[in-house]
Backbone as a ProteinNet text record, in pm:
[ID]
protein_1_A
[PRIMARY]
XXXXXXXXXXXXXXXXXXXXXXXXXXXXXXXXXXXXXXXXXXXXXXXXXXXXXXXXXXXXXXXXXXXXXXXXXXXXXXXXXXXXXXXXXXXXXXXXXXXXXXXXXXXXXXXXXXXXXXXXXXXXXXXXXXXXXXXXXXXXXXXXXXXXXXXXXXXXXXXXXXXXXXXXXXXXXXXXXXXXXXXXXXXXXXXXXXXXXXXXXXXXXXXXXXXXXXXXXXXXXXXXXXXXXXXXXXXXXX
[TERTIARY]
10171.5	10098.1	9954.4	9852.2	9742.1	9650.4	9660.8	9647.6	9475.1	9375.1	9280.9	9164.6	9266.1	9213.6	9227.3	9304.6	9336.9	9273.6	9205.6	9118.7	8952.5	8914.3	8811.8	8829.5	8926.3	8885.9	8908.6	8956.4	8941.5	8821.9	8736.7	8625.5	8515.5	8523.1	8444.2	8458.4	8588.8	8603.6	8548.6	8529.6	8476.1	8304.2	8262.2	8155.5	8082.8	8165.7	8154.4	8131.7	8224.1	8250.4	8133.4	8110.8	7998.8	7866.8	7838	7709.4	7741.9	7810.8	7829.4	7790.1	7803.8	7746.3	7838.3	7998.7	8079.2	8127.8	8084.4	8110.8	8118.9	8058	8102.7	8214.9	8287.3	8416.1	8544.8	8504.9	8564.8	8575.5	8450.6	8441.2	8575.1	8594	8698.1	8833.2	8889.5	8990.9	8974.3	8822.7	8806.5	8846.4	8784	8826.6	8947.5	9001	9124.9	9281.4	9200	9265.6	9219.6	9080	9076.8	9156.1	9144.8	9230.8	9376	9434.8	9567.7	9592.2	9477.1	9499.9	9563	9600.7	9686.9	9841.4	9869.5	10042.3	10034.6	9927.4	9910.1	9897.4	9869	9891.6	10015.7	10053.4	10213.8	10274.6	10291.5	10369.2	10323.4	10229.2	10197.3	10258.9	10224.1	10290.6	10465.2	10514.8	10686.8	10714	10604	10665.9	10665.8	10569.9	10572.7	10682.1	10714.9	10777	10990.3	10954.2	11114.2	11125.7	11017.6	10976.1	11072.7	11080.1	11147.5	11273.7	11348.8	11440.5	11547.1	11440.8	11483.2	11604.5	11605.4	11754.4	11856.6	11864.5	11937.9	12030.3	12168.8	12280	12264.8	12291.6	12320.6	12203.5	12137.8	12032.8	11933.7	11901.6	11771.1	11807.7	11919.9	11921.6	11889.7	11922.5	11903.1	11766.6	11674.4	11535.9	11499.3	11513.7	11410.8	11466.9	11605.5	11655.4	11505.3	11522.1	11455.6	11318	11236.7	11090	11129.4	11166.9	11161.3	11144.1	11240.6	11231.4	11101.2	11024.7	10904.2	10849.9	10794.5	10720.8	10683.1	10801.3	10802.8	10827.6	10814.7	10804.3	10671.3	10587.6	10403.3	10332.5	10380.4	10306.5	10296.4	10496.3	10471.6	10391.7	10378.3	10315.7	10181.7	10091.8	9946	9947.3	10030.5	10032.7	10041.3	10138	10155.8	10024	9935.8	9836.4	9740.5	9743.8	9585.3	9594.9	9705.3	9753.4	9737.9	9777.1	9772.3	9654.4	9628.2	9472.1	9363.8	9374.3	9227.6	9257.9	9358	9367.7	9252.7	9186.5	9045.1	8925.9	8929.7	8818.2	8824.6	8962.5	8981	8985.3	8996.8	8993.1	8883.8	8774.8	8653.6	8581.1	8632.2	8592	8614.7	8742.6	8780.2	8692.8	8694.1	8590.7	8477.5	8383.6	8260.7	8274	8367.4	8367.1	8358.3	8495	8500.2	8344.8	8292.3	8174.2	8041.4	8080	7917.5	7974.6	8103.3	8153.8	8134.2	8161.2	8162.6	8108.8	8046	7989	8005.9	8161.5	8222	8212.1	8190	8173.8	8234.2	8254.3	8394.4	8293.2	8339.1	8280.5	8332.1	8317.6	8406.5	8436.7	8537	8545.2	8671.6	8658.6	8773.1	8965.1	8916.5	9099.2	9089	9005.5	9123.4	9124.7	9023.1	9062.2	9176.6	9234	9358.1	9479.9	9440.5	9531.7	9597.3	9472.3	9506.5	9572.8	9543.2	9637.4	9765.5	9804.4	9938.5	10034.8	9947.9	10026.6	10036.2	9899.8	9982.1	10090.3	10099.2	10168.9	10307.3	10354.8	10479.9	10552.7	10419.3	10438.1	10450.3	10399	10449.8	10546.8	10617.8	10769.4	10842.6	10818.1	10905	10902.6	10800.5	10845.4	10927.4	10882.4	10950.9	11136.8	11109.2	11290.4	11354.5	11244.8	11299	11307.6	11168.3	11214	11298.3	11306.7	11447.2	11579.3	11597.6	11738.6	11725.3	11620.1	11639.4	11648	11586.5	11555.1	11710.5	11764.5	11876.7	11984.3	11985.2	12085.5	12076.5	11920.7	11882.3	11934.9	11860.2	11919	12094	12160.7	12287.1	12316.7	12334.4	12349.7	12316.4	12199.5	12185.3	12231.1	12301.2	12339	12453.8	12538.9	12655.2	12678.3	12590.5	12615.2	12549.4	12502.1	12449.1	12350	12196.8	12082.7	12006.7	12023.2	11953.1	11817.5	11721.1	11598.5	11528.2	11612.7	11630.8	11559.8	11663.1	11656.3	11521.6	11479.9	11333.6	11235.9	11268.2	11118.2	11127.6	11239.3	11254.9	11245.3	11270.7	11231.7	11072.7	10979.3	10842.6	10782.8	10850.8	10800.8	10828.2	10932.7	10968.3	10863.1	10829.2	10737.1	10553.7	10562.9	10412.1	10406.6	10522.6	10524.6	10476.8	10571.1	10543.2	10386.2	10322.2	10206.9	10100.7	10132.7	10054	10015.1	10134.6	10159.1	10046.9	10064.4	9971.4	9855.3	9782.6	9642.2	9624.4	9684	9689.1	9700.9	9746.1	9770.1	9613.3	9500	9367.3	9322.4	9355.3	9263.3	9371.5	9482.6	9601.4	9592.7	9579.8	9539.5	9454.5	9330.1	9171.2	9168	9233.6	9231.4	9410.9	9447.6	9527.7	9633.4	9700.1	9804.9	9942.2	10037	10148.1	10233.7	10354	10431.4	10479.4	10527.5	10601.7	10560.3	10403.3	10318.2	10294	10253.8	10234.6	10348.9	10451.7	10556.7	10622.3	10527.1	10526.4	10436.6	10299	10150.5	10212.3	10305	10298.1	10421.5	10537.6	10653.5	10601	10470.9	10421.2	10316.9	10273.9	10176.9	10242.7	10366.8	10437.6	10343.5	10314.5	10242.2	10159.1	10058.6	9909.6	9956.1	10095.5	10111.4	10155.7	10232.6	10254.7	10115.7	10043.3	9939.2	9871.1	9805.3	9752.8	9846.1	9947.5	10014.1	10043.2	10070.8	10084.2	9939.9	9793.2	9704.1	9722.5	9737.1	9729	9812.8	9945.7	10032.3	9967.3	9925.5	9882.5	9777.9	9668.5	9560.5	9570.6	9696	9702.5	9785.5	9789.2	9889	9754.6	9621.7	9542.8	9550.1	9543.8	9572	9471.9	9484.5	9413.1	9299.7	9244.7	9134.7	9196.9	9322.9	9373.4	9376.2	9461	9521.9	9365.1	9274.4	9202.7	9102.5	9088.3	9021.2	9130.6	9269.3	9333.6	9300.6	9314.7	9295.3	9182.5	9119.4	8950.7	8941.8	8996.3	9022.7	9097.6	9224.5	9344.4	9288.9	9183.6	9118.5	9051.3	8952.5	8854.4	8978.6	9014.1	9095.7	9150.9	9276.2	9360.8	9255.7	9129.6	9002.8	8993	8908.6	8909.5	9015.8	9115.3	9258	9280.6	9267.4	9271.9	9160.1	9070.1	8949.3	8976.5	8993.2	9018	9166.4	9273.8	9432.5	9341.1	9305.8	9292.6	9158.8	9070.6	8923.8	8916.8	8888.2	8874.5	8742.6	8720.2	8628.5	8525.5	8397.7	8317.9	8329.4	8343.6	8352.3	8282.7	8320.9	8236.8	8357.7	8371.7	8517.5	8442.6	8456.4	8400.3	8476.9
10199	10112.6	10095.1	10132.7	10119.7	9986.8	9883.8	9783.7	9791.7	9855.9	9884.6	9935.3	10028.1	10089.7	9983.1	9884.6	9763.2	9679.2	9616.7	9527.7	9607.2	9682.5	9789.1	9781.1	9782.7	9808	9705.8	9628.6	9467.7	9424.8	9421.5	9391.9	9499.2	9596.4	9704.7	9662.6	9587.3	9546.2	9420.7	9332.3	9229.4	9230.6	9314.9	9360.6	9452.5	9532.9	9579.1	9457.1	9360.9	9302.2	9197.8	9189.9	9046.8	9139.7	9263.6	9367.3	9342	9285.4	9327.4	9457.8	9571.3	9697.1	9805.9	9731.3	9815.9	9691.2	9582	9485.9	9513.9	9669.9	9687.9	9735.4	9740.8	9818.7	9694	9590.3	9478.6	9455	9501.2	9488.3	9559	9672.7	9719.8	9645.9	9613.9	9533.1	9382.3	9313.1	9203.3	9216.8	9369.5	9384.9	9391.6	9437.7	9481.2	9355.6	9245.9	9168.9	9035.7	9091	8997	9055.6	9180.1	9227.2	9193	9160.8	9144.7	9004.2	8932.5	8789	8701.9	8738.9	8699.9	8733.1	8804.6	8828.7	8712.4	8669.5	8564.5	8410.1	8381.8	8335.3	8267.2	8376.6	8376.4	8302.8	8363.5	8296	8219.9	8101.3	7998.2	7919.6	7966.5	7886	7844.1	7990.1	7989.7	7889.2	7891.2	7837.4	7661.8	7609.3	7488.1	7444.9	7539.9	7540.2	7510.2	7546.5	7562	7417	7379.8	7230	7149.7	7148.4	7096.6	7098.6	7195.7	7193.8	7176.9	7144.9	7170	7094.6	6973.7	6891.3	6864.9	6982.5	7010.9	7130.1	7076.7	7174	7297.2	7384.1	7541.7	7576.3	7531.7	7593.4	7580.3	7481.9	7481	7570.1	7600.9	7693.3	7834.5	7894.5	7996.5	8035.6	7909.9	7917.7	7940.2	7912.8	7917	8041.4	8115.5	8213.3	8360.7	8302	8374.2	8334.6	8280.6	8230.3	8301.2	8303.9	8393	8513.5	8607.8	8719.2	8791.3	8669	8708.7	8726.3	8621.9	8589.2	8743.5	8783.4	8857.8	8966.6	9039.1	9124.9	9109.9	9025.7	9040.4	9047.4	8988.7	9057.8	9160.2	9259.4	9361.8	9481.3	9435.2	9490.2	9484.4	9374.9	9387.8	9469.2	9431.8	9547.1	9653.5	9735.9	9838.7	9924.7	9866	9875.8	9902.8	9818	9795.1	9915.4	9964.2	10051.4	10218.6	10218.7	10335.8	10387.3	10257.2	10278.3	10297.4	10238.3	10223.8	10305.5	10362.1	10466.9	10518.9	10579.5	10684	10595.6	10453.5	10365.3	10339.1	10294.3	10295.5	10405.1	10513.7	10664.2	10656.8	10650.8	10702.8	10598.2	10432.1	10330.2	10401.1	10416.8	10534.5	10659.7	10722.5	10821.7	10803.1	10705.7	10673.3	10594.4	10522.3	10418.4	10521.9	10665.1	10764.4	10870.6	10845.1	10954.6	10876.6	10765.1	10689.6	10680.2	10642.6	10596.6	10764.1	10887.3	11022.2	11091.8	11066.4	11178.3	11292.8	11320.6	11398.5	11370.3	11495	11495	11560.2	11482.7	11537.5	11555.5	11682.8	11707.9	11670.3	11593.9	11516.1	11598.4	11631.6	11733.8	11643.7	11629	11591.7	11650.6	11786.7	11779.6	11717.2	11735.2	11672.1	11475.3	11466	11306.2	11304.2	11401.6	11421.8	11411.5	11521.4	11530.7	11375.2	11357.8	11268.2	11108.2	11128.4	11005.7	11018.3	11168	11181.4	11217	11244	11209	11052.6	10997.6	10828.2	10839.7	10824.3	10765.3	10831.5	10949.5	11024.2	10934.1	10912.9	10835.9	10684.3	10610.2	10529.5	10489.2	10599.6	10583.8	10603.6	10676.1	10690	10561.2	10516.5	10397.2	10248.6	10232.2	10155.4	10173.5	10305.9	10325.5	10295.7	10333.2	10325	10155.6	10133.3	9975.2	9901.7	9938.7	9828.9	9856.4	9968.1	10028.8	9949.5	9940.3	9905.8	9737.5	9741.8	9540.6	9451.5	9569.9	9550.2	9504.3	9614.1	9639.2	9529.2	9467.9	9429.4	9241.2	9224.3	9108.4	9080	9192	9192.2	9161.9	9225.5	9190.6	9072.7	9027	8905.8	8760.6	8785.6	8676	8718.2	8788.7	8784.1	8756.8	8717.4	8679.4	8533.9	8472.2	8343.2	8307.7	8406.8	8418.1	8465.9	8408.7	8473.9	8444.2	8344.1	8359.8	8439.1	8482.2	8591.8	8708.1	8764.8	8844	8882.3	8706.5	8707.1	8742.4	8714.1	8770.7	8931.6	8989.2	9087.1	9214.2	9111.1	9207.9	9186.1	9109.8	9084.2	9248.2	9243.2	9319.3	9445.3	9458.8	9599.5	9625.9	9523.4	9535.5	9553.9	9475.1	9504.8	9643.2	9714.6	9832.3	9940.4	9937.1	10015	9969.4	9846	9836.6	9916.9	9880.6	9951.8	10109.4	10135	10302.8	10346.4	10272.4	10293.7	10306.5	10185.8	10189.7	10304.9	10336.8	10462	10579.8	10622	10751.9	10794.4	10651.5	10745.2	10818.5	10776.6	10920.5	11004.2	10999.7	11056.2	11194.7	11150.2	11252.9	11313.4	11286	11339	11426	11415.2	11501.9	11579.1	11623.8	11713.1	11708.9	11560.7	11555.2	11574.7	11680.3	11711.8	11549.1	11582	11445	11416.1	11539.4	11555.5	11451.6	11554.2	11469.5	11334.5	11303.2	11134.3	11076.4	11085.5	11052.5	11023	11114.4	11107	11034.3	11006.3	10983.9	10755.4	10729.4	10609.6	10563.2	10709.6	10647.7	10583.1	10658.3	10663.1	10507.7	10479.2	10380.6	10261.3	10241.8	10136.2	9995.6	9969	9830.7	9771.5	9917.4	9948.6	9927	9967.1	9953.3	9830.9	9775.2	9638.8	9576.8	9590.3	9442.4	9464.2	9568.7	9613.7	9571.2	9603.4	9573.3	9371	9344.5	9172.8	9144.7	9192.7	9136.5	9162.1	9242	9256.3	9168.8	9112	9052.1	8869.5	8896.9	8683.9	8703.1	8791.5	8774.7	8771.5	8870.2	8912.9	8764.4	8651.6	8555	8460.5	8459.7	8405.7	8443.9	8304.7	8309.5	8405.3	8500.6	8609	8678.3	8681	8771.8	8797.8	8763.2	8795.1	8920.4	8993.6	9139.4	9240.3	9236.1	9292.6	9262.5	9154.6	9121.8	9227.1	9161	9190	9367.5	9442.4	9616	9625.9	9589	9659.3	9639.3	9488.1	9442.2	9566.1	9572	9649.9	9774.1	9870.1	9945.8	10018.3	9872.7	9899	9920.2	9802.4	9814.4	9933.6	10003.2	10084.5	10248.9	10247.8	10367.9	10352.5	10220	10194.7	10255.6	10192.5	10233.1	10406.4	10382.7	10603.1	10632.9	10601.3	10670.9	10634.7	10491.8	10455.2	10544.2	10550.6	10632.3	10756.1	10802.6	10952.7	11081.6	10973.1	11006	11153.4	11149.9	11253.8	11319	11459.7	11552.4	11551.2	11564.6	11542	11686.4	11732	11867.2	11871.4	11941.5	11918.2	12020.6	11906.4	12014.3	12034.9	12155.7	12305.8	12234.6
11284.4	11192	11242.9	11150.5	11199.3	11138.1	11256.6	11227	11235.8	11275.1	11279.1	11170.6	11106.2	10987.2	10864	10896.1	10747.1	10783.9	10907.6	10970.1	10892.9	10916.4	10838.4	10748.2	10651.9	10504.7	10429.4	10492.6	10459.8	10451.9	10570.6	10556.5	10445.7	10469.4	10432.8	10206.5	10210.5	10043.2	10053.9	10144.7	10157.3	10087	10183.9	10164.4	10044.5	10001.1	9854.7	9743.1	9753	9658.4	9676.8	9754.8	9797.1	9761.5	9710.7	9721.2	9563	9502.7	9336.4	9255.7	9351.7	9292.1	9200.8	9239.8	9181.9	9040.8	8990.3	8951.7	8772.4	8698	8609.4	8540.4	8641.2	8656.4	8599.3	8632.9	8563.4	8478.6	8367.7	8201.7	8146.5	8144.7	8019.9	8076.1	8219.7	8249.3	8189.7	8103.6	8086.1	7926.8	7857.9	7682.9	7678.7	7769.8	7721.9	7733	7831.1	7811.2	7697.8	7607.7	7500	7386.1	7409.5	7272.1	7289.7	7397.4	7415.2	7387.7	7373.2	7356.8	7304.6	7181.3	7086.6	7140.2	7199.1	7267.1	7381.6	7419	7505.9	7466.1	7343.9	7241.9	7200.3	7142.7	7102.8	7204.9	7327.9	7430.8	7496.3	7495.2	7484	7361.6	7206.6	7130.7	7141.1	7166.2	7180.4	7302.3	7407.5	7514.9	7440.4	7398.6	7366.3	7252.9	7196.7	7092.3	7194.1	7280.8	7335	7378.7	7415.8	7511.9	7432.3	7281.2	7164.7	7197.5	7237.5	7278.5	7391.3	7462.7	7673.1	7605	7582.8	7628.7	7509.5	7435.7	7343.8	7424	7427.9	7490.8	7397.6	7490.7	7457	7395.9	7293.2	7203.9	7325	7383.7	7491.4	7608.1	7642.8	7716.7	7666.4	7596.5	7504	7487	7452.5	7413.5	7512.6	7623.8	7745.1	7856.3	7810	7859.9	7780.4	7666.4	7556	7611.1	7623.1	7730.3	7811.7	7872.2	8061.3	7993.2	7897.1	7889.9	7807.5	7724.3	7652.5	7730.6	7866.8	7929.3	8041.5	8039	8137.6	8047.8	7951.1	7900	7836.3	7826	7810.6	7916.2	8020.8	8160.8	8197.9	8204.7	8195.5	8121.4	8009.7	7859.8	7953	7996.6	8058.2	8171.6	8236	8363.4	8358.3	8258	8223.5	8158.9	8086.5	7963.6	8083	8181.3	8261.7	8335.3	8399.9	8524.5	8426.6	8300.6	8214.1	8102.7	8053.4	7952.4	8077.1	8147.4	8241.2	8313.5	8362	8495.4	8481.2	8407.2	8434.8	8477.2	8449.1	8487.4	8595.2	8681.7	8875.2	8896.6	8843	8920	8962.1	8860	8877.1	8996.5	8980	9069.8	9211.7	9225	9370.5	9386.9	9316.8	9323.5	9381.2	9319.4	9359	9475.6	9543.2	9657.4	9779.5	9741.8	9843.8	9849.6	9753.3	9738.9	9840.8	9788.2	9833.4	10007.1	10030.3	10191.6	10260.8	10223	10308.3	10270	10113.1	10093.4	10004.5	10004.1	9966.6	9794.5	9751.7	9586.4	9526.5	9378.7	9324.4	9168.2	9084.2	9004.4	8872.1	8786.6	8692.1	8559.6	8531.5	8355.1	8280.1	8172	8093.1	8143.6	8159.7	8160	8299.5	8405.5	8500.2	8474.4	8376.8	8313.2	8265.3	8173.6	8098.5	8197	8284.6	8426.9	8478.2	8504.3	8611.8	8553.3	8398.7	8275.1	8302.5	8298.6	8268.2	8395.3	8517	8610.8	8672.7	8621.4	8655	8590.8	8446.9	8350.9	8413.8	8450.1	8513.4	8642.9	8705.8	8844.3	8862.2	8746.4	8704.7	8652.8	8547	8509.4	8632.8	8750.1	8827.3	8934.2	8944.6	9011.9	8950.4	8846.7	8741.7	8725.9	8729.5	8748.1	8863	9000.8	9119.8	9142.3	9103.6	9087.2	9092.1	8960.3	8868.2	8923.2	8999.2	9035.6	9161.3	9274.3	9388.8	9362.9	9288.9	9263.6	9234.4	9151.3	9134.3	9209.6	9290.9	9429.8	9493.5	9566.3	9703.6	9568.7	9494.7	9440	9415.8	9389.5	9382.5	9586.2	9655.7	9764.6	9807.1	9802.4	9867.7	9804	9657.2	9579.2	9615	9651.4	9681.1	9800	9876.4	10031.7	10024.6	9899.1	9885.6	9950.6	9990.4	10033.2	9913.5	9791.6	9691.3	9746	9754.6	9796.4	9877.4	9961.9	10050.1	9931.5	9875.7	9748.3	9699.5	9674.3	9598.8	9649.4	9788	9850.4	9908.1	9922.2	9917.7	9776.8	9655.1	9553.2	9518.6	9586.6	9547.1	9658.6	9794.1	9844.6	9791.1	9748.1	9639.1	9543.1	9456.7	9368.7	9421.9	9586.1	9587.2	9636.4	9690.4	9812.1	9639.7	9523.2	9430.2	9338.7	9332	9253.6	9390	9520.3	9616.3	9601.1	9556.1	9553.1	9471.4	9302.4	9197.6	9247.4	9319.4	9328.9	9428.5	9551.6	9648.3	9580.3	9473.2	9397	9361.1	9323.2	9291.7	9368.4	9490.7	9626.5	9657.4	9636.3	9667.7	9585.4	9436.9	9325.2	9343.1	9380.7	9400.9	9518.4	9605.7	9725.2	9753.8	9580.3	9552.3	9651.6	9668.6	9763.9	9626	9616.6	9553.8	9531.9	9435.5	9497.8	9612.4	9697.9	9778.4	9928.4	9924.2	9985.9	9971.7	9822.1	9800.5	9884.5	9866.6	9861.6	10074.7	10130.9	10259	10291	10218.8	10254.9	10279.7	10095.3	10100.7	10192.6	10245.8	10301.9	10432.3	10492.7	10643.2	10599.4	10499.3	10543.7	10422.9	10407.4	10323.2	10354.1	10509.5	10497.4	10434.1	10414	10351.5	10212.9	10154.8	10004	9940	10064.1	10024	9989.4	10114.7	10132.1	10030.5	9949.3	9878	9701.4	9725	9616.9	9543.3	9723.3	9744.9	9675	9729.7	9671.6	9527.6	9451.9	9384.3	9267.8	9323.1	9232.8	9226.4	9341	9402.4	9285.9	9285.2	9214.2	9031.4	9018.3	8891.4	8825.7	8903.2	8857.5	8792.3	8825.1	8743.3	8608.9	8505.6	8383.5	8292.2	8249.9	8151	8213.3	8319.1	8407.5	8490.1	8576.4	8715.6	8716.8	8605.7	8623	8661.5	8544.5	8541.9	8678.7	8755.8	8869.1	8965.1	8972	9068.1	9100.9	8972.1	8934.3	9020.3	9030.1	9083.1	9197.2	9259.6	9404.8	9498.4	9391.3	9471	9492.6	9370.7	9360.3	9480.5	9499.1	9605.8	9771	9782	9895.2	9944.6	9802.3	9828.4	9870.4	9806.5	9846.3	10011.9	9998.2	10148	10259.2	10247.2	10392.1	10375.4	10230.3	10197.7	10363.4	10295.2	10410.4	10518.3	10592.7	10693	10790	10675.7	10723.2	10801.4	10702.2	10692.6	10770.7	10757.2	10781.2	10722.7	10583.5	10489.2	10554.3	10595.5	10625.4	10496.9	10558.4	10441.2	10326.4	10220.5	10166.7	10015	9963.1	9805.3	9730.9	9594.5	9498.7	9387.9	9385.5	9267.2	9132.6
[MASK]
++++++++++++++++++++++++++++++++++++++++++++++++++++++++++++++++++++++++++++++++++++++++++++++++++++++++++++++++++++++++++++++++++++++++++++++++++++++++++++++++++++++++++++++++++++++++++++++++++++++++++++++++++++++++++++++++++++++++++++++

């Protein structure tokens, strides 16, 4: 564990972010959560609307079984939207963080924009499955041994180790690491994906800007430890 290289790029995002130079990168994560506004909306109205019911047997349970699952099926809906519509807007944020930090230049054309959509979007279904299957398990185990809280904080780290992955895939992709590789690159530096992923979930819990703040944060960070892991040779791609 290279506790050295995350001490560096901690600061090194510190410092980005305090330079406000990468700070337009926030806008389309800011449209895209006005256009979603109204699903945000909604579940605000439904939620007040159940309030009606808390202490009405069975029906108030129901309603607010039904709340949890909206609630958490419009977050996912933003998370999903921010991590897949915008992928080409943090690509390119990564791009330019690794270009301006080594040097190294990457020559930009549409298909590999196309490319690089549809291997998030692949690599994203695959963690989502791996997800839900492991989240599953590790919550089933620990409620059956009556440490469910246990559980909870163990399925948060599941979830930050896989949102970590996401933001690590932009330099991962860019410097043509296979899955196979990804797949060794995030098994060897899981800490780096958590902490990266953890920021990303604490931040994304602010009400209607978090996600899109949290994206650019995790962004910058997850570029950073890339360079710091790795110390990418300076080169230039044709």
């Amino acid at each position: 564990m290279n506790y050295q290289a995350i001490k560096l790029a901690i600061l090194r995002t510190g410092d980005t972010l305090r330079s406000g130079k990468y700070n337009a990168y926030l806008l389309p994560g800011f449209i895209l959560t006005v256009i979603l506004s109204p699903l945000f909306l909604f579940g605000s109205l439904f939620n007040n609307f159940t309030l009606l019911f808390e202490n009405v047997p069975v029906l108030g349970w129901i309603f607010l079984v039904i709340n949890g699952i909206l609630s958490s099926l419009a977050q996912a809906t933003h998370s999903f939207l921010i991590l897949t519509i915008l992928s080409p807007v943090y690509s390119y944020l990564s791009e330019r963080l690794e270009s301006d930090s080594t040097n190294n230049q990457y020559r930009f054309n549409v298909r590999d924009l196309f490319k690089n959509m549809l291997r998030t979007l692949r690599i994203l279904v695959f963690m989502i499955l791996t997800e839900v299957l492991l989240s599953g398990v590790v919550l089933f185990l620990f409620n059956s041994i009556g440490m469910g809280f246990l559980g909870i904080i163990a399925l948060c780290l599941i979830q930050s180790f896989f949102f970590g992955w996401a933001f690590f895939d932009y330099s991962l992709e860019r410097n043509a690491y296979n899955f196979k590789k990804t797949q060794s690159f995030v098994s060897s530096h899981w800490v780096s994906c958590i902490l990266v992923g953890l920021i990303f979930q604490v931040i994304s819990k602010i009400p209607y800007l978090g996600l899109a703040l949290g994206a650019v944060l995790a962004t910058i960070l997850a570029t950073y430890l890339y360079i710091e892991l790795t110390h990418t040779p300076h080169k230039t791609h044709e």
